[in-house]
Structures are given as structure tokens and as C-alpha cells.
C-alpha positions as CSV (number, residue, x, y, z in Angstrom):
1,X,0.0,0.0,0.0
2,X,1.5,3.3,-1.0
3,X,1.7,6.5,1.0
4,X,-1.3,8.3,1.9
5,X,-1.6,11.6,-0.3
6,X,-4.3,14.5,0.0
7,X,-6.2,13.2,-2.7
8,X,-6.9,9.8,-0.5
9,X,-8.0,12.5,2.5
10,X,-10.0,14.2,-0.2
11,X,-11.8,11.3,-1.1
12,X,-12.2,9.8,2.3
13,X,-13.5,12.9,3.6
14,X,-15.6,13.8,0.6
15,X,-14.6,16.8,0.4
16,X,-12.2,18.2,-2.4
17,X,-8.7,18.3,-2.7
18,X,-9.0,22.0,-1.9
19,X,-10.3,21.7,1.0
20,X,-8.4,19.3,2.8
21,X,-5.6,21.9,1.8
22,X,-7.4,24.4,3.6
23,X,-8.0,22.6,6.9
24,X,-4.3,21.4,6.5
25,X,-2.5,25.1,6.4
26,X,-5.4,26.2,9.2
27,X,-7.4,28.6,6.8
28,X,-11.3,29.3,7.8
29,X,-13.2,26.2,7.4
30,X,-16.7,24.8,8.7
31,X,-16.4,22.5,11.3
32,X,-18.0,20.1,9.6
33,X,-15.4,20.1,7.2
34,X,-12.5,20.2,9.9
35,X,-14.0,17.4,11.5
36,X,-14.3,14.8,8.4
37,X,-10.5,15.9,7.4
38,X,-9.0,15.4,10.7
39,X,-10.9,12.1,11.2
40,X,-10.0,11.0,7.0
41,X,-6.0,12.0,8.1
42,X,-5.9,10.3,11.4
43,X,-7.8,6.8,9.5
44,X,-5.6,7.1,6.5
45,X,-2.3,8.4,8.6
46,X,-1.4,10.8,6.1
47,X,1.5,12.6,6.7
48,X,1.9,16.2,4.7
49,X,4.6,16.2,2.0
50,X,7.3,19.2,3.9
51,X,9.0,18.6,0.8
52,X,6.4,20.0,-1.9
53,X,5.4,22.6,1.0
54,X,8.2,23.6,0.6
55,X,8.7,23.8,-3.0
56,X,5.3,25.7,-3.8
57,X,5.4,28.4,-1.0
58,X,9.3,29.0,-1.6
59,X,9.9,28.3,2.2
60,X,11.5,25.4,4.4
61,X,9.8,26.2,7.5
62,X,12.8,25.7,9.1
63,X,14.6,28.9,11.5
64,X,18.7,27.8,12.3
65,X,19.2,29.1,16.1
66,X,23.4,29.2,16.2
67,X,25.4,29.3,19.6
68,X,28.4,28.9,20.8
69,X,28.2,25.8,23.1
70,X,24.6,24.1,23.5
71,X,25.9,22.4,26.8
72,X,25.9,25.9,28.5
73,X,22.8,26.3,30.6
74,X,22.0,29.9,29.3
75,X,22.1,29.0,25.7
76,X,19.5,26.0,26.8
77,X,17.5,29.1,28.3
78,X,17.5,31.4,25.3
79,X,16.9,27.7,22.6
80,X,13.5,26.9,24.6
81,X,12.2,30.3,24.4
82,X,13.1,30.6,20.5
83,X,11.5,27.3,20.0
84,X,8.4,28.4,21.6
85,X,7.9,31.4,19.6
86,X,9.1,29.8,16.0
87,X,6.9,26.4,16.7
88,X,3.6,28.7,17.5
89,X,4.2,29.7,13.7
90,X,4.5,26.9,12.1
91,X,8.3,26.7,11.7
92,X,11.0,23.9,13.2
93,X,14.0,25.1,14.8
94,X,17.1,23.3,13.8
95,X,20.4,24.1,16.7
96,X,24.0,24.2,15.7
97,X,27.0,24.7,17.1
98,X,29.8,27.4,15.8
99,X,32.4,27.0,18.8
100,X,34.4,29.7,19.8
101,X,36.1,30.6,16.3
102,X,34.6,33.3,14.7
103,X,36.0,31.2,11.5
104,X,33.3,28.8,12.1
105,X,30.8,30.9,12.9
106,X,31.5,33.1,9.7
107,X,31.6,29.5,7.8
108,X,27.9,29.0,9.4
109,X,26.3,32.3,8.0
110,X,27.6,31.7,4.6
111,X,26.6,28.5,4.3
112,X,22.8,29.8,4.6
113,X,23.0,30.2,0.8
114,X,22.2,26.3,0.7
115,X,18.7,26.9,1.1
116,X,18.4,24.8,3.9
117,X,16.6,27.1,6.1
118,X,14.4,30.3,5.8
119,X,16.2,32.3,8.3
120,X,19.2,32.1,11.2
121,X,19.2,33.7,14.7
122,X,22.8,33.6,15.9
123,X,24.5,34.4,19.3
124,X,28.4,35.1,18.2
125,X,31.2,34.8,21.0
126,X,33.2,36.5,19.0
127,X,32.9,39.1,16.0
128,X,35.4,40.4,13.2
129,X,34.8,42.2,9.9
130,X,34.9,39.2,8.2
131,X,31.5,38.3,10.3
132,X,30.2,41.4,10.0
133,X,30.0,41.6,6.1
134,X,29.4,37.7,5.8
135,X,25.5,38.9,8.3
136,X,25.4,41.5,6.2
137,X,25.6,39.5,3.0
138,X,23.6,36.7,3.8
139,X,21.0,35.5,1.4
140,X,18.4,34.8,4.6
141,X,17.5,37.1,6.9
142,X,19.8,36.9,9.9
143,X,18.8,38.2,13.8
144,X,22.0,38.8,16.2
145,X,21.4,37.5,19.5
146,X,24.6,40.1,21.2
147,X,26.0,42.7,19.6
148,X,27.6,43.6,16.9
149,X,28.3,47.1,15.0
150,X,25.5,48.8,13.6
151,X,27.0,48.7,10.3
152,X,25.8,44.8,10.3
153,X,22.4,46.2,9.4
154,X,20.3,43.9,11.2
155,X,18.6,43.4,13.8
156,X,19.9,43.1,17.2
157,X,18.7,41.9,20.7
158,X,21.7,42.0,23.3
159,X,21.9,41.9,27.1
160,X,22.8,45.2,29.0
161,X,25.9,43.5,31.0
162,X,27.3,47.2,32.5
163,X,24.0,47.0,34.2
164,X,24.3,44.3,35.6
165,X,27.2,44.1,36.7
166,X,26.6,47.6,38.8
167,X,23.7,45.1,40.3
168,X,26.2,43.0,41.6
169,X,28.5,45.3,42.4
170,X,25.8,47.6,44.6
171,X,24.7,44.4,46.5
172,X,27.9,43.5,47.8
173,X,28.8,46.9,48.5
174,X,25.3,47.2,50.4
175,X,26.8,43.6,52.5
176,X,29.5,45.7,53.1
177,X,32.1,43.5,50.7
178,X,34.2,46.1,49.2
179,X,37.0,43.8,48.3
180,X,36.2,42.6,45.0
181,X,37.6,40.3,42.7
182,X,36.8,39.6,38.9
183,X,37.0,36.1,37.4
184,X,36.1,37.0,33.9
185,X,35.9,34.9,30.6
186,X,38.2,35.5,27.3
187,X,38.1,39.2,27.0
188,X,38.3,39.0,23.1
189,X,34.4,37.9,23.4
190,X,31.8,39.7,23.4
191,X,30.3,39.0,27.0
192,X,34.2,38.9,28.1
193,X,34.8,42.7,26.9
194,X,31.2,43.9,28.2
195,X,31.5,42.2,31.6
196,X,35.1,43.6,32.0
197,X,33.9,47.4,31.0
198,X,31.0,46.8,32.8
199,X,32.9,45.8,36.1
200,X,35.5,48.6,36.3
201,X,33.1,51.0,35.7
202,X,30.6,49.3,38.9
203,X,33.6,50.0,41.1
204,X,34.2,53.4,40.0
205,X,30.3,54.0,40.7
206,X,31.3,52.9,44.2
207,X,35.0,54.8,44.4
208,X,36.6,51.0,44.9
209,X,39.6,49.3,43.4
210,X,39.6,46.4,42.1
211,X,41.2,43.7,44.0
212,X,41.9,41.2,41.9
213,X,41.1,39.6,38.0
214,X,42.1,37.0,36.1
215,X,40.9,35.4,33.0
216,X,39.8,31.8,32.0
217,X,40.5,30.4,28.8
218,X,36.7,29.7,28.2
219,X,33.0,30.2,29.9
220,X,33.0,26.9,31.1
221,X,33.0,24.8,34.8
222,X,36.5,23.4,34.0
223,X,38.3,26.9,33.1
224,X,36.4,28.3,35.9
225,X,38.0,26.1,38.2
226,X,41.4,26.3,36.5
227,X,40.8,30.1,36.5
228,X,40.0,30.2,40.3
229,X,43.3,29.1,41.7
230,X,45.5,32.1,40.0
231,X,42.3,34.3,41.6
232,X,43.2,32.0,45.2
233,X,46.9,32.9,44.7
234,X,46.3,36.4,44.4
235,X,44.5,36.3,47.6
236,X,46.9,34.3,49.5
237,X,46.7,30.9,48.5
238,X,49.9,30.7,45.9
239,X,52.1,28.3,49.0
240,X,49.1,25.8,49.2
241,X,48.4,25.6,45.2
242,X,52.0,25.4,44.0
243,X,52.4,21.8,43.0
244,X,49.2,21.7,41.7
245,X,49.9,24.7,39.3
246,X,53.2,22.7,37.9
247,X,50.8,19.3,37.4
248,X,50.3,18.2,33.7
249,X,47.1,16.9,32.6
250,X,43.8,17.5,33.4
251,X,43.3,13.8,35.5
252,X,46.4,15.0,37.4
253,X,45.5,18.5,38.1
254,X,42.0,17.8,39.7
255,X,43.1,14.7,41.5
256,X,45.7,17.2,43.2
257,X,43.2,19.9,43.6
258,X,41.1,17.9,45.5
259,X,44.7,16.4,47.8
260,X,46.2,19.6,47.6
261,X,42.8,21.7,49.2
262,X,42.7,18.7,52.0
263,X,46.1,19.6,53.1
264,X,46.0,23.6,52.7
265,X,42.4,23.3,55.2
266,X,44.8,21.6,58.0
267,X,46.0,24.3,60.8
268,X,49.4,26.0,59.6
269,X,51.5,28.2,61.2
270,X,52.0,30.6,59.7
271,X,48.5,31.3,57.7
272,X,45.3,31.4,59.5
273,X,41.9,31.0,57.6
274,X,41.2,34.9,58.1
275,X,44.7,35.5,56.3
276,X,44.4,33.0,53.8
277,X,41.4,35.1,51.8
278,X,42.6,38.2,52.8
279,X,42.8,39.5,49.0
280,X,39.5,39.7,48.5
281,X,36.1,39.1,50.2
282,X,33.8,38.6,47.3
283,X,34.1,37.4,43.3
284,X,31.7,38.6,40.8
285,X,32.1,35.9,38.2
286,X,30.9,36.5,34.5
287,X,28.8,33.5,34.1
288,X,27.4,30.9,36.3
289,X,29.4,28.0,35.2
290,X,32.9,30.0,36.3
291,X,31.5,30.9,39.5
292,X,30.6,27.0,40.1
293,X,34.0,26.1,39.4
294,X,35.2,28.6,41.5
295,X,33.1,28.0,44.3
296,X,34.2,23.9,44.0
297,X,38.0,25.6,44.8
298,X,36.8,27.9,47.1
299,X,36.0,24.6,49.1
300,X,38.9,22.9,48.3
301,X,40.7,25.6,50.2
302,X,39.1,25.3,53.1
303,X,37.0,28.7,52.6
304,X,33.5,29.3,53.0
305,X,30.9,30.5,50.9
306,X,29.4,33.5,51.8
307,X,31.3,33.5,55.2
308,X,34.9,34.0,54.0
309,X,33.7,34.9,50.3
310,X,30.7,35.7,48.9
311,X,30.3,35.0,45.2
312,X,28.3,36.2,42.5
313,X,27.7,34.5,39.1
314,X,25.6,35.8,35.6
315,X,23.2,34.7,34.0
316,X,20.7,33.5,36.0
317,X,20.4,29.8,34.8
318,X,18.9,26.4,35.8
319,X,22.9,25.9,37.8
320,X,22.7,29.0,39.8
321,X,19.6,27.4,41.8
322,X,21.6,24.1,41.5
323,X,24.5,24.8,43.2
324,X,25.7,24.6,46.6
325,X,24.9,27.0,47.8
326,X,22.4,28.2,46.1
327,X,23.9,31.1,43.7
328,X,23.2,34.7,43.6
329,X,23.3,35.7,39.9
330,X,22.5,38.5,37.8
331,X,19.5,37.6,35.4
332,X,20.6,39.0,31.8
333,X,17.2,37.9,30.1
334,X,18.1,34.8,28.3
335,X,14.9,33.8,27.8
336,X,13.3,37.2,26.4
337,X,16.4,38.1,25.1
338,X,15.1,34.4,22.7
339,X,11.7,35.4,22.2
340,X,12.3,38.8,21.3
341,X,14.8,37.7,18.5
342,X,12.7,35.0,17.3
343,X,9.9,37.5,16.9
344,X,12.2,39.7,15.1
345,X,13.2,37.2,13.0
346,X,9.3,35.9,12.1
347,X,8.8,39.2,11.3
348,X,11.9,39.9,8.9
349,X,11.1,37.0,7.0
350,X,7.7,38.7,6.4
351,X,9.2,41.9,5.3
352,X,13.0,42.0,4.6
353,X,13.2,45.4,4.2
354,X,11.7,46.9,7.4
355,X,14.3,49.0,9.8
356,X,16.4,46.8,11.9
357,X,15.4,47.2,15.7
358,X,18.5,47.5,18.3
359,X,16.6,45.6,21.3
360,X,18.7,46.1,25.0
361,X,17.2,43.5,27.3
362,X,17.5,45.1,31.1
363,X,19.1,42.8,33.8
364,X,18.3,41.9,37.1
365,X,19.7,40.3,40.4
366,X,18.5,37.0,42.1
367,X,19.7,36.9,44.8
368,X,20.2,33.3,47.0
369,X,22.9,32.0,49.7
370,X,26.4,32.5,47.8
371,X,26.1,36.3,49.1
372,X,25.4,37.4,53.1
């Protein structure tokens, strides 16, 4: 028996060919007639043709949502509220990965000339000229989930990390933590430069100096934790973390971490705990899954969070409530930072040529136990 097509509906239903059509693409129909189509395509388990949809209408129904790492939480955020929007309109969102290289990410937008989607949302960790022009020249219409230069000539919906980061920086001041450290991602990102601006220019707002900063090879749990033990040195901790600095390997490194931080918690002469975090009395971290890692060495020191050092993460995701304990984070709007670009998006596909919108989502602070 061959595959069920729209005429077998028609027929089964009684109805003709353009009708079933109708009741198919959800145009106004008696209920009658929605009734005896739906009941002739569940019998006959007919299964519309995407392909020839595709081919009459001049659209895939398909939306390509591109990131940087799907494993981070916040991008997990921002995919389920793109999905929600693009699904209600009849499209199917297809994720990718670019990685970190704007390279790849430049490969990615070019690549949209295949035809293989009707329209790409993109969140790029890094941006060049080379991006710029290759968003600028793409043959679908393209929505920037960041920020990139206005020159790019589309539309843009972008988190306001200065903001935020003057949220974090006013609640610790208000816990009277003045000593504050940065653990930052790769500055040459986008969220590493506006997190870094954005935290010198909190502690100006509050006449403090910074304490200490360092920077971690990527926005994830494992360079957060590498990250944190340059921070711990800075503050006291370089004696105890030594040997595990000069380990090779990850295996080795976080089987010594975990050694190492047993014997730095034992009593020593010559450092008490109160010295041993006297650098700094709070971290403002710029994303959740550094401040985890950080707060894992933190432990593994022997110091306590918020006691000793109170830690703040961004981004508000599912691993800030997850932790232990329980992290307070700076909400950038993932979430409605992905509806608002997928609307944007559904409604440059309708008209291309409309004025590209510049959309700054406003932050906010949860705050939970990491912080007194």
C-alpha cells in the first residue's frame, strides 16, 4: 500500500482536494469540514509532504538558532524560548554549534545560501569584519542574538551587561564587601569585553579598586576552576596551590586539587583561615558555570561561601539554583532576550526590508545563599 496523499484525504472525507488543503494550512473552514478531514487523516495516517510545501510556497519552515556551546545552561534558556515562539508559527528550529572561532561561525552564516533554512538567529562569542559583512551579506534574513556594530544592518537583541554588573556590584557593596575580585571569561568575546567594561566601571560608581582579576580560557565549569586558583593565589593561596599549578594533565590537576585543598584546610603556622582570603572578600564571576567552578575551589581551600567569600555569578540559569549554595546571579534575560529575537526574526522573513530594531534586554539580580 502506498503512502497516503491529499487526494486519498480528499476522497475519504468527501470533500475536495482544496479543501483538505485548507484545513491542512489552518485557513477558515466549517467544522463540519474540519471534522471529516481530521478524522479521514488520522484513518488514513497521512502525513503532509514538507518537501512539496516547501517547494510551492518558496519556504522550508525551518529557523537555524546558532550558539556557541549548547551544553551551557544559558544558551538551553534562550533555545527553549526561540523554539516556543518559532513552533507557534508553524516553523521547526534546527540548533548548531559554531564553537568559539569566529571562523566557524563566519563559515555557518555563509553556508545559509544552501537553502536549507528560511532564516538564522545567531549568538556570536566573537565578532570580526569578516563576520560582519558575511551577516550583512547573507541571502536569509539573519537576527543577532549580542552585539555587533550597527553597520551589520540587522537586527539586534543584546543583554545590557554594565548594568548588571553595577547590580552586583551595589549588593555587595550594600553587604559591606568592598574587596572585590573579577573572574572573567576571554576578554576577546563579546560577553568577556562587556562584563570587564562593565565591572571597572561598577567600582568606579562605588570609588573602589579592584582587588583582583584573572581570566579563563573559556566560559565553562572546568576553566572556571582552573581560572580560580591564579584568583586563590592572588589572595593568599599561591604556598598551598603550588604543586598543583606545575601538574600536567587535566586527570592530574584535579586529583591534586582535591589532595592539595585537604592539606591547605589543615591548621598552619604561619597562615590562619582569616589570612588566607585576605585579598579579597567577594568574586563577581561573568557566568554561572565559572562561579561553580570557583566555588568547588573555594571549598577545596578550606574557605567558605558566603562566610569567608561571597560569590556572584551571571546569567541567571537552571545551575545558579543548583549549586551549593544556592547562587546569587545576575538575570541577563536569556529567555526574552530568545523570544524577542525569534519575533524579530518571524517578522523579517515577512518583510525584509523593514528598519532593523537595536533591542537592550534590562538585567536583574537574584539573589540566593552565595552572598550574606
Amino acid at each position: 500500500m502506498g503512502r497516503p496523499t491529499i487526494a486519498g484525504v480528499a476522497r475519504a472525507a468527501g470533500v475536495s482536494v482544496a479543501s483538505v488543503s485548507r484545513v491542512l494550512n489552518g485557513l477558515p473552514a466549517t467544522e463540519e469540514m474540519v471534522e471529516r478531514v481530521q478524522r479521514a487523516v488520522s484513518e488514513l495516517g497521512y502525513v503532509p509532504d514538507a518537501r512539496a510545501r516547501s517547494l510551492k510556497v518558496g519556504r522550508t519552515f525551518q529557523l537555524t538558532l546558532a550558539v556557541a556551546d549548547v551544553g551551557n545552561p544559558v544558551y538551553v534558556t534562550m533555545m527553549r524560548a526561540v523554539e516556543e515562539v518559532v513552533a507557534a508559527a508553524g516553523y521547526r528550529l534546527v540548533v548548531t554549534t559554531t564553537g568559539p572561532d569566529v571562523v566557524d561561525e563566519v563559515a555557518l552564516v555563509r553556508g545559509m545560501a544552501r537553502g536549507y533554512a528560511d532564516g538564522l538567529l545567531i549568538s556570536p562569542l566573537r565578532v570580526d569584519e569578516d563576520l560582519v559583512k558575511s551577516i550583512r551579506e547573507c541571502e536569509v534574513p539573519v537576527v543577532v542574538a549580542g552585539n555587533v556594530p550597527a553597520k551589520a544592518g540587522v537586527d539586534t537583541v543584546r543583554a545590557n551587561s554594565p548594568k548588571g554588573m553595577l547590580l552586583a556590584v551595589d549588593h555587595l557593596a550594600s553587604c559591606g564587601r568592598t574587596r572585590i575580585a573579577f573572574l572573567n571569561g576571554p576578554a576577546d568575546t563579546v560577553p568577556g569585553a562587556a562584563r570587564a567594561k562593565g565591572f571597572t566601571e561598577a567600582l568606579k560608581a562605588h570609588d573602589l579598586e579592584p582587588v583582583a582579576a584573572t581570566e579563563a580560557d573559556d566560559f565553562t565549569f572546568a576553566a572556571g576552576r582552573t581560572a580560580a586558583l591564579n584568583l586563590l593565589a592572588a589572595g593568599g593561596l599561591a604556598s598551598s596551590q603550588s604543586h598543583r599549578l606545575g601538574e600536567t594533565g587535566p586527570a592530574a590537576t584535579t586529583h591534586q586539587a582535591r589532595g592539595g585543598a585537604r592539606q591547605a584546610a589543615a591548621p598552619a603556622p604561619s597562615t590562619s583561615e582569616s589570612e588566607v582570603g585576605a585579598g579579597f572578600d567577594a568574586v563577581i564571576c561573568a557566568n554561572d558555570l565559572l562561579a561553580v567552578g570557583l566555588m568547588h575551589e573555594l571549598a577545596a581551600a578550606g574557605l567558605r561561601v558566603p562566610d569567608d567569600v561571597a560569590v556572584v555569578g551571571m546569567d541567571d540559569s537552571e545551575l545558579a539554583e543548583q549549586s551549593f549554595p544556592p547562587l546569587t546571579s545576575v538575570n541577563l534575560g536569556s529567555a526574552e532576550r530568545g523570544r524577542r529575537a525569534a519575533e524579530l526574526l518571524l517578522a523579517r522573513i515577512e518583510d525584509n526590508d523593514r528598519t532593523p530594531r537595536r533591542i537592550v534586554v534590562q538585567p536583574s539580580l537574584s539573589i540566593r545563599r552565595s552572598t550574606p
